[in-house]
Residue, then its C-alpha position, 0 to 999 in steps of 0.5 A: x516501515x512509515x519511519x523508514x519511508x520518512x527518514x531512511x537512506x537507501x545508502x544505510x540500508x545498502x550498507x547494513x544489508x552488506x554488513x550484515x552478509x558480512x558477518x554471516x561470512x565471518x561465522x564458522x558456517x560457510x555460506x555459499x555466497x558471496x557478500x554483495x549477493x544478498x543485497x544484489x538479488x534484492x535490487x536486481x531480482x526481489x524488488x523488480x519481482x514485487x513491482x511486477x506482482x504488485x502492477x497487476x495484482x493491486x492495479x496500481x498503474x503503468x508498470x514504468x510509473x510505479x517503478x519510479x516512484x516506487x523502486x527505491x522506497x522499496x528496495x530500501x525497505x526490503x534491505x532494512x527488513x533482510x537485515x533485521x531479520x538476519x540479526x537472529x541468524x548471525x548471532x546462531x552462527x556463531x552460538x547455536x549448534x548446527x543442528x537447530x540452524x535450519x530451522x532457525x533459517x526457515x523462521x527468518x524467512x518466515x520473519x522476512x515475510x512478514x516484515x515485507x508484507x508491512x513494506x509493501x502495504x505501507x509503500x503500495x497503499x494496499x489492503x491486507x489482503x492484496x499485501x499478503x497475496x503479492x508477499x506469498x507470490x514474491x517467492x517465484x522471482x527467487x526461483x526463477x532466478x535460482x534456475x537461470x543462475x548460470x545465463x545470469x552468473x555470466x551476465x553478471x561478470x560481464x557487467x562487472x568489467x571496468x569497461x562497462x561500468x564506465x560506460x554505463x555510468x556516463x551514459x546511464x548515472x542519470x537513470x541511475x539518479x533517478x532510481x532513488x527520486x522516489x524516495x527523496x521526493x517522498x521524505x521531501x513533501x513530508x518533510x515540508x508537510x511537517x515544517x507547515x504544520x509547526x504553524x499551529x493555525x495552519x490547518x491544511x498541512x495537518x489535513x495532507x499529512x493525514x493523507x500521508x499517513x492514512x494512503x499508508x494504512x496507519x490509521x491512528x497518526x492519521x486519526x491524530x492528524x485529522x483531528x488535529x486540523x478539525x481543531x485547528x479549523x473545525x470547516x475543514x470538511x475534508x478533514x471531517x470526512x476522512x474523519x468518518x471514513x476511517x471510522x466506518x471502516x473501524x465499524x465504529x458507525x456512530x463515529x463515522x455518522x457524527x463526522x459525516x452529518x458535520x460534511x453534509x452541513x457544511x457541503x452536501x455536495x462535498x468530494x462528488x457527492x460521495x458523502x450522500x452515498x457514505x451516509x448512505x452505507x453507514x446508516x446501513x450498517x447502523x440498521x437504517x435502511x429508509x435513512x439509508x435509501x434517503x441519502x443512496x437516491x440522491x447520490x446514484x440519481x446524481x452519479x449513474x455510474x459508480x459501482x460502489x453506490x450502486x451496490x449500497x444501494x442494492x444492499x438497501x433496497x434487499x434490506x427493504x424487501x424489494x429483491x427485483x429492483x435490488x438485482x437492478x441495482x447489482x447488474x447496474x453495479x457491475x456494468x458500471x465496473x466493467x465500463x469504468x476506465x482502467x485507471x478506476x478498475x483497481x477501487x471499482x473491482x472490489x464492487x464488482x465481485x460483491x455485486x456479483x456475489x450478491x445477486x446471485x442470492x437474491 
């Protein structure tokens, strides 16, 4: 999905999604649909349905935003992965014998599902988790469309008329061109990304094409790229303290210890202070709790409101043996997340609900 979101062509995978319905019409199965139907309900009702799950579900923002940005590099996935997961399907049709069809048809669904899942954390961003919920929810879009298939039937012949498509075409090509703006505006930045880090002293484009590569859940290049820029210029603290997020969540918490001292040496007020509080987690997770209680001081005495030191900080102070002040913190902890504003509300969740969890134990 990375390559795709890097080097595909909303064009091409239209073309191979039609191909595709092409060649499942050309079988001896007859299927009743035409073959531009797959690849409009995708446009038209699948894509449009995941962004509308996604908004609410990932809290990713205002719906008209991320439908720009994100429609066509979706859409361009999705047509990619119903064309890779048709392929088995095409060659049944013309091979296998009826009676294993339907269930063949059901694995390329669930083969579908899966390929989506991978799509929509890699254009989203989003954890397993939430990518799996919005992909198990992807289905009420179908149906809903599979009971208004007669409004939409006659909608659709109305659109299909010349008259209204020249109209709308001369009123509309810019929306029109717009739609796929967040595709190619996406392969433009990586492609200028890739171009700068040709220059083996340039060690920033490394650091953004890290960026890249980590927002889309692919740790290892974006491990590779890190590393890459820390050799190039071994002050990039940002790069280092990427470096040591990646790691704690890998659980590899002496990784993570090694690159976050290398930030707190070179700027113990790096990126708001969130490096005491990173210090602070993985000294934790590390069965340190005075070193952790260290570091967890200075941040919330520095930042009052952030739920997620908030909570570390509880967890520390219930390792220590101090179970009142540990509930303060988890009530200050959600507090924080319930007054955070809506922008935030999508990373300050998470801390809530464990804060929440967590004091009710204690």
């Amino acid at each position: 999905m990375g390559e795709i979101l890097d080097r595909g062509s909303l064009l091409f995978a239209s073309l191979a999604a039609i191909g595709v319905a092409l060649l499942l019409q050309a079988g001896p199965i007859r299927f009743p649909f035409s073959f531009y139907t797959p690849l409009l309900l995708l446009a038209a009702v699948y894509v449009p349905g995941v962004l509308l799950l996604a908004v609410p579900i990932a809290r990713l923002g205002a719906l008209g935003t991320v439908f720009q940005r994100d429609y066509s590099p979706l859409l361009t996935c999705a047509a990619m992965a119903w064309s890779a997961a048709q392929i088995p399907l095409v060659l049944a049709v013309w091979t296998a014998p009826p009676m294993v069809f339907p269930i063949l048809a059901a694995a390329v669904g669930l083969y579908f599902a899966v390929l989506m899942f991978f799509a929509v954390r890699t254009v989203f961003g989003t954890e397993n988790g939430i990518s799996a919920a919005i992909v198990c929810l992807s289905w009420i879009p179908l149906v809903a469309a599979f009971f208004l298939a007669g409004p939409l039937a006659m909608v659709f012949r109305l659109i299909a008329s010349p008259f209204f498509l020249f109209f709308a075409f001369y009123y509309l090509r810019s929306e029109f061109s717009n739609l796929g703006q967040g595709l190619r505006s996406r392969q433009n930045f990586h492609r200028m990304m890739e171009a700068a880090a040709v220059n083996p002293h340039d060690g920033e484009a490394q650091y953004q094409l890290g960026l890249i590569y980590q927002q889309r859940r692919q740790s290892t290049e974006a491990i590779r790229r890190f590393q890459q820029a820390v050799t190039i210029d071994p002050t990039e603290t940002d790069a280092h303290f990427q470096l040591g997020r990646i790691a704690y969540e890998q659980g590899r918490f002496q990784d993570a210890l090694a690159h976050f001292q290398t930030v707190l040496q070179q700027d113990d007020k790096h990126s708001l202070n969130e490096i005491h509080r990173e210090l602070g987690a993985t000294h934790l997770s590390l069965g340190r709790p005075e070193d952790a209680r260290r570091e967890l001081e200075i941040y919330t005495g520095r930042r009052e409101y952030d739920p997620e030191g908030l909570y570390h900080y509880g967890q520390t102070l219930e390792a220590l043996g101090d179970p009142a002040r540990a509930r303060e913190m988890y009530t200050r902890a959600v507090e924080a997340a319930r007054t955070a504003p809506r922008y935030r509300r999508r990373f300050t969740a998470k801390w809530s609900r464990l804060a929440q969890k967590q004091a009710r134990k204690v």
